[in-house]
N, C-alpha and C positions, 0 to 999 in steps of 0.2 A: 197823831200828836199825843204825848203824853202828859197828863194832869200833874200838875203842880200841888203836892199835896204837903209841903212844909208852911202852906196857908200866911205867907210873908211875900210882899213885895219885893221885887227886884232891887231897890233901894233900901230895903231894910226898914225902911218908913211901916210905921200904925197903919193899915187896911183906913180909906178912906171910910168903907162902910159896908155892912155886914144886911145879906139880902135873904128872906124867907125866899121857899118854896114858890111861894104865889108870884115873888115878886120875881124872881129868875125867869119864870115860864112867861110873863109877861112882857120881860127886858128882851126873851129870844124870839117872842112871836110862835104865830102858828109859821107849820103845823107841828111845831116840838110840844107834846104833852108830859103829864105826868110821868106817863107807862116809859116814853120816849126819853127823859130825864134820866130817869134812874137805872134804865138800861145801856148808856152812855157812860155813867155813871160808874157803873160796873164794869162796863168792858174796858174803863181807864180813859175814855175820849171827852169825857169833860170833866173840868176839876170836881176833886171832892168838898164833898162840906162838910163842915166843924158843927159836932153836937156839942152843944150848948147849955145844954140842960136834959131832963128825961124825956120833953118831949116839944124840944125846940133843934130844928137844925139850919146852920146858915151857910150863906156861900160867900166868898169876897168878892164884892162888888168888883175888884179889877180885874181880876181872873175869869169871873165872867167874860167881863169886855175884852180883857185880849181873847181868848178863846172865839169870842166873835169874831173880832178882827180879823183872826186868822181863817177864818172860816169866808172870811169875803175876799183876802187876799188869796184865796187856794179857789174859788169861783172866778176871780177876776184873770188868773195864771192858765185856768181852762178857756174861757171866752177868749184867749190874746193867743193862744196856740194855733 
């Protein structure tokens, strides 16, 4: 899956809300860590995030969640096969 990195809703709509670091790794759960983030990150498998300033970076809150989403719908597609 490729990251969606024009950081804009599908609808064009304001991003609901804008998530630090801390709070991404904690919205995905273990065992996704730091090291595990940013090298997803990189290889394009999960969205990127918007620096915000010099040393603030954030992720959109829905891009997270579909990116979830899809990650439960591609488990649930493996357990039905």
């Amino acid at each position: 899956m490729s990251a969606n990195t024009d950081h804009t809703r599908d609808d064009g709509a304001a991003p609901s809300r804008l998530l630090r670091e801390r709070q991404v790794l904690k919205t995905i759960g273990e065992p996704f860590g730091r090291s595990t983030l940013w090298s997803k990150v990189k290889a394009g498998d999960f969205p990127s995030p918007i620096k915000i300033g010099p040393r603030t970076t954030v992720w959109v809150e829905e891009q997270v969640f579909e990116w979830l989403r899809a990650r439960i719908a591609e488990a649930r597609t493996k357990v039905a096969a």
